[in-house]
N, CA, C and O atoms as a GROMACS GRO file, in nm:
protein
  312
    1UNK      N    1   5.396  -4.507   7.234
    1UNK     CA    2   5.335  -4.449   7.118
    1UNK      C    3   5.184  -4.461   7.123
    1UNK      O    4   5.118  -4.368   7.078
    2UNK      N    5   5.128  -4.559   7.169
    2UNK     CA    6   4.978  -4.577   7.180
    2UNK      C    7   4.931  -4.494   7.287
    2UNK      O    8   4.813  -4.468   7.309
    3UNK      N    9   5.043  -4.450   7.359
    3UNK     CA   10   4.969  -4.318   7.475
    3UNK      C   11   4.945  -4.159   7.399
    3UNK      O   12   4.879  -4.061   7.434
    4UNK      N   13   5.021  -4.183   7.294
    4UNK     CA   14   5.021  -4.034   7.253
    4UNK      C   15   4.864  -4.072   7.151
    4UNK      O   16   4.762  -4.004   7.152
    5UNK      N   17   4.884  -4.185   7.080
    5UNK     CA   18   4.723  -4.184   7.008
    5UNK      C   19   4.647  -4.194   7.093
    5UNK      O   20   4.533  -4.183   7.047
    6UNK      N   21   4.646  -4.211   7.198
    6UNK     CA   22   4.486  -4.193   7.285
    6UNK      C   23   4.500  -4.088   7.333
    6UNK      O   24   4.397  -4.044   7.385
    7UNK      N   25   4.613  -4.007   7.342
    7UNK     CA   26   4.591  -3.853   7.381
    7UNK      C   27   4.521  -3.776   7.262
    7UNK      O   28   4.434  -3.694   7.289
    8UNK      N   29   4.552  -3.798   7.150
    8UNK     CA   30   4.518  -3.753   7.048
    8UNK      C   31   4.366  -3.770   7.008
    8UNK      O   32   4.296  -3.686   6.950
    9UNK      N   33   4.330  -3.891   7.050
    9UNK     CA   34   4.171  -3.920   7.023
    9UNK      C   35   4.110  -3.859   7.122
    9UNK      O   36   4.005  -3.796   7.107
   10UNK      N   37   4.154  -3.868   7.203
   10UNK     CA   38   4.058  -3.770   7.341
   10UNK      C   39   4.023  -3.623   7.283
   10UNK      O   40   3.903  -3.607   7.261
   11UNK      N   41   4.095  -3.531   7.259
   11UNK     CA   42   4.020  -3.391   7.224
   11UNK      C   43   3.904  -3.459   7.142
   11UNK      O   44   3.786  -3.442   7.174
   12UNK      N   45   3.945  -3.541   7.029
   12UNK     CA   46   3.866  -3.562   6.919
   12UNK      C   47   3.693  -3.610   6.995
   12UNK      O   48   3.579  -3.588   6.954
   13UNK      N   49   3.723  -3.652   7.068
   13UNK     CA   50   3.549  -3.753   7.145
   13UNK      C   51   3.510  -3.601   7.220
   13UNK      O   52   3.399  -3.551   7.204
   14UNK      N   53   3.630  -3.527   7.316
   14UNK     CA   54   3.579  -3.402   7.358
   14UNK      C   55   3.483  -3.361   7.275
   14UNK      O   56   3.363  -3.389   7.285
   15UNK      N   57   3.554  -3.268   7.158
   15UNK     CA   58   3.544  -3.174   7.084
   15UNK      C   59   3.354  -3.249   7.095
   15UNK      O   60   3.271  -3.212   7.178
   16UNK      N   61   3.327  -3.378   6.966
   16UNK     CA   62   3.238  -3.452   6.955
   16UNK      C   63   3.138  -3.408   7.057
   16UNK      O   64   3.033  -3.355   7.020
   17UNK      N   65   3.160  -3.422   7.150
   17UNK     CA   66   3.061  -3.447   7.274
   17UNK      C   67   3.000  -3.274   7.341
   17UNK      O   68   2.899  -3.223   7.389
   18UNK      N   69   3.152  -3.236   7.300
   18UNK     CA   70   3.059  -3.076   7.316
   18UNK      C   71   2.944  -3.021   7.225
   18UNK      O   72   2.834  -2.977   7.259
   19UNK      N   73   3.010  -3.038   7.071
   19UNK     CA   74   2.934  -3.007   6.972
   19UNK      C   75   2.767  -3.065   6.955
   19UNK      O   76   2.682  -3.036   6.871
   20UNK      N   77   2.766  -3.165   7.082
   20UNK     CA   78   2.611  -3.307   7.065
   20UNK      C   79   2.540  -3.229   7.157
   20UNK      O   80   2.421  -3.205   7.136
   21UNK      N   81   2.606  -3.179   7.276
   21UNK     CA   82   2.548  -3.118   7.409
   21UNK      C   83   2.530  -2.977   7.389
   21UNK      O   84   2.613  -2.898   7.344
   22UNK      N   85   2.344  -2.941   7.448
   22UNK     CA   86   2.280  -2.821   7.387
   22UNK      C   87   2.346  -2.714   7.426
   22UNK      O   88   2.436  -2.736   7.508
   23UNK      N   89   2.330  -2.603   7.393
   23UNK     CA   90   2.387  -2.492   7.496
   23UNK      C   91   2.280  -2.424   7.562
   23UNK      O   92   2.192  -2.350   7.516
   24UNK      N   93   2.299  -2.456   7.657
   24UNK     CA   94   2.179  -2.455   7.709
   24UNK      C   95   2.141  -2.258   7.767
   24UNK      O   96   2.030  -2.206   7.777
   25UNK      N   97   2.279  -2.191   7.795
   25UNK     CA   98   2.232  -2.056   7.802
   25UNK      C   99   2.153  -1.978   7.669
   25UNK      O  100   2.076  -1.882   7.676
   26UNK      N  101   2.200  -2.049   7.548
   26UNK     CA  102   2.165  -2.015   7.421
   26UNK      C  103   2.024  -2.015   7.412
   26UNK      O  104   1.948  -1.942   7.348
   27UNK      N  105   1.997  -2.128   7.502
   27UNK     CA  106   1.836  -2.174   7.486
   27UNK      C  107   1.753  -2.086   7.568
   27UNK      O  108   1.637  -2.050   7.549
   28UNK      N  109   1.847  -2.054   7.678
   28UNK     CA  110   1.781  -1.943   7.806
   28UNK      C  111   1.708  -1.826   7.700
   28UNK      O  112   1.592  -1.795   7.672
   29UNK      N  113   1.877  -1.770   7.651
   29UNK     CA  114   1.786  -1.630   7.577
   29UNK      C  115   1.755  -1.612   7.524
   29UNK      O  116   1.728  -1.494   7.504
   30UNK      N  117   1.711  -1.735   7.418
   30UNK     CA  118   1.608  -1.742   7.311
   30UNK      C  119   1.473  -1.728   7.418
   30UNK      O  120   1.401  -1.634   7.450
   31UNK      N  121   1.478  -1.851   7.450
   31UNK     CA  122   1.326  -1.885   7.495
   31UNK      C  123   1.302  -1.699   7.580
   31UNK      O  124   1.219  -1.656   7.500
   32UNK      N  125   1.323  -1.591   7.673
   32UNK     CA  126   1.343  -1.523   7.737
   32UNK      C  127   1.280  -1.401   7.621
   32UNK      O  128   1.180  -1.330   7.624
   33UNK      N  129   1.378  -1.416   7.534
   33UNK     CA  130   1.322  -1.324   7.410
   33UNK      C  131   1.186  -1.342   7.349
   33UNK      O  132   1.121  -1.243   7.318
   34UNK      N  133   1.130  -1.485   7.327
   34UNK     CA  134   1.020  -1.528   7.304
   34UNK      C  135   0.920  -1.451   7.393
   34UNK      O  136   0.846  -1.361   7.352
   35UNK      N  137   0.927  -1.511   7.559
   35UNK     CA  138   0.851  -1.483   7.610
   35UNK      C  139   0.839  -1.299   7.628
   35UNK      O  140   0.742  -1.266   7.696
   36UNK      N  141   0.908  -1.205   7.585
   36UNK     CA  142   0.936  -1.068   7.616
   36UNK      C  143   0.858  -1.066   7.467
   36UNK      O  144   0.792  -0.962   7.461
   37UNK      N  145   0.847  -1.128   7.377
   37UNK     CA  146   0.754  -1.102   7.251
   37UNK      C  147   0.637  -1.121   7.257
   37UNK      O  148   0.541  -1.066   7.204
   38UNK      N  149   0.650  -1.219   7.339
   38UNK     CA  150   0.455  -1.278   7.347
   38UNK      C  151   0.388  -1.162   7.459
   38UNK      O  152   0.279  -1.104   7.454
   39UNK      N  153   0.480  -1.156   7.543
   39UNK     CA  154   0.416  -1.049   7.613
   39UNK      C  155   0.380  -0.855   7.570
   39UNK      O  156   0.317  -0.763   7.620
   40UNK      N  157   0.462  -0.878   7.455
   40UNK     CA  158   0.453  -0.743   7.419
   40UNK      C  159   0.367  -0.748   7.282
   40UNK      O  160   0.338  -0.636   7.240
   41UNK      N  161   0.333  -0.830   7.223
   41UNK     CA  162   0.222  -0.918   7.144
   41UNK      C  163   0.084  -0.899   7.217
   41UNK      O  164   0.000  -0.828   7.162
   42UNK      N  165   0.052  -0.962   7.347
   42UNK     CA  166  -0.082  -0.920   7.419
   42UNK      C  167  -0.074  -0.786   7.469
   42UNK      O  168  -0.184  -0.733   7.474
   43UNK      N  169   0.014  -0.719   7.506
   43UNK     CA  170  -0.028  -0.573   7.506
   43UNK      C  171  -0.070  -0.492   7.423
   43UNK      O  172  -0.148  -0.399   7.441
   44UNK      N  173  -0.017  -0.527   7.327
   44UNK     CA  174  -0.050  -0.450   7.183
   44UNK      C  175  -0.192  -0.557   7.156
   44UNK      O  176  -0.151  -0.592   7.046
   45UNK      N  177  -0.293  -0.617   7.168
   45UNK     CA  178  -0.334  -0.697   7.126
   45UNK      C  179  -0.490  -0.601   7.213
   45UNK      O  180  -0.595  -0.566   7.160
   46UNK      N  181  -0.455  -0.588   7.319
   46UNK     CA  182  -0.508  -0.523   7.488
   46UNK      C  183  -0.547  -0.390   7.406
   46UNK      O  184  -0.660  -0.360   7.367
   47UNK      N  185  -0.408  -0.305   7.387
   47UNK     CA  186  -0.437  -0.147   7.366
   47UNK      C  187  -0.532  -0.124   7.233
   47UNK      O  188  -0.600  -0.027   7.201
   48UNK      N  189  -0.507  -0.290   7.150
   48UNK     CA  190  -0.608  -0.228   7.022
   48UNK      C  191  -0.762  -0.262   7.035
   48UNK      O  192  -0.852  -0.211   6.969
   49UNK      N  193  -0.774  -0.355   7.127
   49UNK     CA  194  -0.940  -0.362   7.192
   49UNK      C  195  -0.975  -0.254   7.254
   49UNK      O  196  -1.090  -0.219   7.229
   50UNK      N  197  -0.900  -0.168   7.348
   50UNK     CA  198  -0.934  -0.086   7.386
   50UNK      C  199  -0.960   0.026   7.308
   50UNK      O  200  -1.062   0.091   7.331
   51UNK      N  201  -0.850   0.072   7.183
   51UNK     CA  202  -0.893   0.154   7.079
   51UNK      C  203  -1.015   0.155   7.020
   51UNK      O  204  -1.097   0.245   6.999
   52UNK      N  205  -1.013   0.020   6.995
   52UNK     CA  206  -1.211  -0.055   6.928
   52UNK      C  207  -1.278   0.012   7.008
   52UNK      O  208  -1.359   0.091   6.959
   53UNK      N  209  -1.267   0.002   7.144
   53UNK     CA  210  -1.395   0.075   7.187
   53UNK      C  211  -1.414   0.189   7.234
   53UNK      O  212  -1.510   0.227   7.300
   54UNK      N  213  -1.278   0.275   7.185
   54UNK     CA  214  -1.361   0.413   7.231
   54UNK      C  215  -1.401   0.488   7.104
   54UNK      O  216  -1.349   0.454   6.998
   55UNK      N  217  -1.510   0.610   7.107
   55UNK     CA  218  -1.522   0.635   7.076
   55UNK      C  219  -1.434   0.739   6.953
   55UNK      O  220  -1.341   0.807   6.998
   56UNK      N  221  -1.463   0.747   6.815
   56UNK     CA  222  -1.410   0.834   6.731
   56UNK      C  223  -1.353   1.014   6.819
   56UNK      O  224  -1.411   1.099   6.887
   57UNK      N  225  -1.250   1.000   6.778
   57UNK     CA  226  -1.228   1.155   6.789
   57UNK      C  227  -1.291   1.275   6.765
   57UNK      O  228  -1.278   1.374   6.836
   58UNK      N  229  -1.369   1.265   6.651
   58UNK     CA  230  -1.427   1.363   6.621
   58UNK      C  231  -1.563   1.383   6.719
   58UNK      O  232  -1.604   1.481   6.781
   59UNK      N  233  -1.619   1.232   6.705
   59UNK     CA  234  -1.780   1.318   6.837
   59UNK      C  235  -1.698   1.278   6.936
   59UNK      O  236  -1.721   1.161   6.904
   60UNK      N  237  -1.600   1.262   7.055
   60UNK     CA  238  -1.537   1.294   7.166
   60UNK      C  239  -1.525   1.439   7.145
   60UNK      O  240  -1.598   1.511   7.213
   61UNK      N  241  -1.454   1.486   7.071
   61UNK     CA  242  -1.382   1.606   7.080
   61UNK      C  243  -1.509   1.733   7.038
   61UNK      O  244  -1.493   1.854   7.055
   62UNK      N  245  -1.628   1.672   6.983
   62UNK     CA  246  -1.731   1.723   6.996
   62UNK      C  247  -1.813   1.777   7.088
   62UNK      O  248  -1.872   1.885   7.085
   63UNK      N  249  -1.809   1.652   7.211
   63UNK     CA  250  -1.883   1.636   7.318
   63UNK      C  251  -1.792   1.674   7.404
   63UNK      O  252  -1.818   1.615   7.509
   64UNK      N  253  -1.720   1.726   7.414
   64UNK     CA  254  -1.568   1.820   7.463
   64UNK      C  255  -1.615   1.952   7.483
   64UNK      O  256  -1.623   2.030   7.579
   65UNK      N  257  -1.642   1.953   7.365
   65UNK     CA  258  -1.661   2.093   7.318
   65UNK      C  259  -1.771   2.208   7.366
   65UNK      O  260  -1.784   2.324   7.403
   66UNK      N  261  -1.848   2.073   7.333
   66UNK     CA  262  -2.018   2.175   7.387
   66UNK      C  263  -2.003   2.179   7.527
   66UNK      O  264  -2.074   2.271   7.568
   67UNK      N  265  -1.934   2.114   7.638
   67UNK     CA  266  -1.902   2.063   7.758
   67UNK      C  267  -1.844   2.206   7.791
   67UNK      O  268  -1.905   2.285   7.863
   68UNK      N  269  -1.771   2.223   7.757
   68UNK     CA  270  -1.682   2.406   7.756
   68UNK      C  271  -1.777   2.469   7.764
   68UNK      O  272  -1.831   2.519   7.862
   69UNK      N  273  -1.806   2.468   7.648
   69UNK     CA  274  -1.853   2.633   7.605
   69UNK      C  275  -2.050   2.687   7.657
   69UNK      O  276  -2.124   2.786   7.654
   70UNK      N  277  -2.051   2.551   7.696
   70UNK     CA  278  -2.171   2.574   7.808
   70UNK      C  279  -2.163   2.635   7.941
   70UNK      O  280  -2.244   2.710   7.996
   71UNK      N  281  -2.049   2.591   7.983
   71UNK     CA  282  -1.978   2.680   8.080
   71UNK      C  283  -1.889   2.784   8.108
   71UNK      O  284  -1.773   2.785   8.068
   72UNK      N  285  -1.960   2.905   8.204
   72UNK     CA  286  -1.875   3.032   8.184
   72UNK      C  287  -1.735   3.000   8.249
   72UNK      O  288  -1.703   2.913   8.330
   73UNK      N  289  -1.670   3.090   8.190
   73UNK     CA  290  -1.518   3.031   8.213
   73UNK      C  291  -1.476   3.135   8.412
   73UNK      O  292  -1.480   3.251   8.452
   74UNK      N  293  -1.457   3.064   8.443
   74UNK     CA  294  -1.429   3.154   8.575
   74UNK      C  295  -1.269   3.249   8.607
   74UNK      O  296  -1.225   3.288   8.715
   75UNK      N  297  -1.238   3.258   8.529
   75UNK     CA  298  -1.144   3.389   8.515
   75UNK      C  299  -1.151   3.473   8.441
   75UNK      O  300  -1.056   3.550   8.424
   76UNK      N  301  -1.277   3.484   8.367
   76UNK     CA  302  -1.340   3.597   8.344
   76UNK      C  303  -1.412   3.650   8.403
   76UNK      O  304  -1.495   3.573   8.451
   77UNK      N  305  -1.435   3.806   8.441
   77UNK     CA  306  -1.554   3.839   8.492
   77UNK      C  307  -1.689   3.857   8.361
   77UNK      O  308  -1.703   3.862   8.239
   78UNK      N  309  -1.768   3.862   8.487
   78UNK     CA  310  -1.930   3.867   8.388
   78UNK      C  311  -1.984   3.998   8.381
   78UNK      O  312  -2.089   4.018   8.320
   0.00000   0.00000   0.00000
């Protein structure tokens, strides 16, 4: 009879000992997800410095413009 209670306590320390011990793939794809955030965090971080410095649309698309139309278009004749 004392073999069947120590069969019985055994799952019980199992069970215990799994529930204490990390899971450690759990931790993989957290941490994995983190780092796929942080990295997509400095890109976006990158593309908006670069926005800062270009110039407004309107005098680009200005200086576009006069850029054209200073020049004759070559599939037209003159």
């Amino acid at each position: 009879m004392q073999s069947g209670s120590s069969e019985s306590a055994s799952p019980r320390t199992e069970r215990v000992q799994s529930l204490s011990t990390p899971d450690t793939r759990g931790k993989h794809r957290i941490q994995a997800e983190l780092k796929r955030l942080e990295q997509e965090a400095r890109f976006l971080e990158e593309e908006l410095e670069q926005l800062e410095k270009m110039e407004k649309a309107s005098a680009a698309s200005k200086e576009m413009l006069s850029k054209v139309e200073s020049r004759p278009d070559p599939l037209l004749s003159v």
